[in-house]
N, C-alpha and C positions, 0 to 999 in steps of 0.2 A: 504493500500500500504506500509506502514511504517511497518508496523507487517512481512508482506512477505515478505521486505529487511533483517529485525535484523534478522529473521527465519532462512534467507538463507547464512546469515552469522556464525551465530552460528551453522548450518550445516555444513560450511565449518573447524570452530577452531575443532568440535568433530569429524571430520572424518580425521585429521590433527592430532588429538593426538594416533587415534586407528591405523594410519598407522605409525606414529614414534613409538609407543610402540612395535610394530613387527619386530622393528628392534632393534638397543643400547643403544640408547640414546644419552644426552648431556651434557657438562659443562661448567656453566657459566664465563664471567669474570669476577673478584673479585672487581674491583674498575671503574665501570661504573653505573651512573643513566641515564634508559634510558627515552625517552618521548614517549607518546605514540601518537603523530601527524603524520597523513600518508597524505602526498601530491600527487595527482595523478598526473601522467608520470613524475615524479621527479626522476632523478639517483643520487648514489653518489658514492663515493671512499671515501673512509673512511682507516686512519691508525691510531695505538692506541699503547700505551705502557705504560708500569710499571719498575721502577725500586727501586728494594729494599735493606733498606741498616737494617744490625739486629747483634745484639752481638753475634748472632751463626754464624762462619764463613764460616760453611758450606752454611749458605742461607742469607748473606751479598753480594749483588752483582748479585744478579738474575734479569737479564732482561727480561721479556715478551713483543712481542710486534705481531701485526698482521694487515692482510690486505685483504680489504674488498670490496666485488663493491654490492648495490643492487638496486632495480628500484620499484617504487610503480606502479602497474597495473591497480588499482582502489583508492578511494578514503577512502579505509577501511582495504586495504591489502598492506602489501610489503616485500618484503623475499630478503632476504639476505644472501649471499653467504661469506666465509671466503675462501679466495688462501690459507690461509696458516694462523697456528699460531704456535709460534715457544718461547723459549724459552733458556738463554743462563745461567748455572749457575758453580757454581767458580767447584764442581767435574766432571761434565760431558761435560760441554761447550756450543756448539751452538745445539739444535735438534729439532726436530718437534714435537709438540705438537700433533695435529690433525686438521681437517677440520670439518668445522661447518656450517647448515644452520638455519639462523633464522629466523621466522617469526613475524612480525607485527601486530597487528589488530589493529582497533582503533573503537571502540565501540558509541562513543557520539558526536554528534556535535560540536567545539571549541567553549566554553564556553554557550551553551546551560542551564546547568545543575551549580552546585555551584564549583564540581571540573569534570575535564574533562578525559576519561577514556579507558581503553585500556587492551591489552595481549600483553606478549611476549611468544614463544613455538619455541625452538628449540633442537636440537640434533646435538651433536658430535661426531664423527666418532677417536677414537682415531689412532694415528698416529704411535706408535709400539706395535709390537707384544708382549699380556701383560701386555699396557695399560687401563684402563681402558675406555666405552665411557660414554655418559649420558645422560640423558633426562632435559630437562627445560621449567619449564612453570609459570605463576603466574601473575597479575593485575599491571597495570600501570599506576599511576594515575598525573595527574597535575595539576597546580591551578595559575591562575596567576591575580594579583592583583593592578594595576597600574604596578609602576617600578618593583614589587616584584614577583618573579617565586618561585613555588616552586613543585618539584617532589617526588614521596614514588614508591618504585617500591617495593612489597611482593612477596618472588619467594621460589619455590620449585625446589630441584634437587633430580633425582636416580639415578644412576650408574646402568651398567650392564657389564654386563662380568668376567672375574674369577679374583680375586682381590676384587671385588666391594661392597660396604659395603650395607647392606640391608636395611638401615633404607631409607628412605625421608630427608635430607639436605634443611633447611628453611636459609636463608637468607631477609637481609632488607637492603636498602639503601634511602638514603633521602638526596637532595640537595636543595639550601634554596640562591638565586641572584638577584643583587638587580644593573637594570638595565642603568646604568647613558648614555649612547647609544649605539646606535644597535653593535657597536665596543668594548664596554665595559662596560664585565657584574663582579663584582667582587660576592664573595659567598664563599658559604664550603659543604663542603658532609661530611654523614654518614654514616659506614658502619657496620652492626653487621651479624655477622656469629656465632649464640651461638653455634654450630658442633662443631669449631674450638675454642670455647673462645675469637674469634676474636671482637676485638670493635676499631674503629678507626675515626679519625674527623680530616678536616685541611681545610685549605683556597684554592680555585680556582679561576682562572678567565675565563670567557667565554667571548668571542664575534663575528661577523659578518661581514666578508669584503666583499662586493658586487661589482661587477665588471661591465662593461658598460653595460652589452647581458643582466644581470639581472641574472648570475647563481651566486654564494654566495662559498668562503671559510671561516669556521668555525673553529674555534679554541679554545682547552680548558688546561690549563696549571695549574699546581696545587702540593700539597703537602697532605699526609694524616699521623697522627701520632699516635701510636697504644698507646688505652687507659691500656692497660692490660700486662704481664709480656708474652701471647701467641699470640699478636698480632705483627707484625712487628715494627720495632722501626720508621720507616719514609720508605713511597712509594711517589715517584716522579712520576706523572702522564701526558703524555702527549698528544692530541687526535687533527688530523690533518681531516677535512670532506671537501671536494669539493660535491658542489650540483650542478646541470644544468638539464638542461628540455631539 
């Protein structure tokens, strides 16, 4: 019975990637570690941002931020929807980035196993004509250890469309909190983009307001600081999630 559920799941991620690759693809966002825990008939709204400050003034001061609603269907799947991601920088101002839908899986029982494990696969739809869109997929793993949480997400991206560069785009992120209660989690993330040169670390805090009904808003607040002369000099990071059943 075990065998024909994974079966039928891993039927659903491969036939999930062979219908996004007939279309553009997707791109990820740069300074998120995601989990890969899927709660059945769980929604949320989710908003997220980036702001970055760098000695090039052309790209000191670009805000990204976006907003999201998704719902888990089952206990293994959950897709997620982007309104909008947008992006505001000091030459061209406020515009649209594109529209994105991601998917979820979640692979292994919580804490069955030594670390606990999962996918993300999504694609974005870029938002002007020229842009380019992209594919994203790759394992997401968790591990949590008494007070101590820790995340590795490994992720591939391709670009499509005219502009789009040919190779496969690898990225890594890893987040490492350390739980003093469910309100507050303090910690720091990872992030390396060798594509880019990019390498960056700094302090976050998480944590979990739960409200009378039992639905939760989450909260992540933080700083990231570029190890390298290509990486940004400091991203402000901010991530507001409403949950409810």
């Amino acid at each position: 019975m075990k065998h024909s559920i994974h079966s039928r799941r891993l039927a659903l991620v491969i036939l999930s990637v062979a219908a996004l690759c007939c279309t553009t693809g997707t791109q990820a966002d740069d300074f998120i570690v995601y989990s890969p825990y899927v709660t059945q008939g769980q929604s949320e709204v989710e908003f997220r941002s980036a702001y970055q400050q760098d000695n090039d003034p052309a790209l000191s001061g670009t805000f990204d931020y976006e907003l999201s609603i998704s719902h888990a269907f089952t206990d293994w799947w959950q897709p997620e929807i982007y309104l909008g991601k947008f992006e505001r920088t000091p030459d061209t101002g406020n515009h649209l980035i594109g529209y994105e839908l991601e998917n979820f899986f979640q692979f292994t029982p919580q804490g069955e196993y030594w670390a606990d494990a999962g996918m993300v696969l999504s694609y974005e739809h870029a938002g002007l004509p020229g842009d380019v869109s992209s594919l994203e997929f790759g394992p997401l793993l968790e591990k949590r250890s008494g007070r101590f949480n820790q995340r590795l997400n490994l992720i591939w991206e391709k670009e499509f469309g005219a502009g789009a560069g040919g190779k496969y785009e690898f990225r890594a992120a890893y987040s490492l909190s350390y739980r003093i209660n469910s309100a507050f989690a303090p910690g720091f993330e990872i992030y390396i983009r060798p594509s880019d040169k990019s390498y960056s670390i700094g302090p976050v805090l998480n944590g979990e307001l739960a409200s009378a009904n039992g639905n939760e808003l989450e909260y992540r607040f933080g700083v990231v600081f570029g190890l390298n002369p290509d990486a940004p000099n400091a991203v402000w990071l901010a991530q507001l999630e409403y949950e409810f059943n």
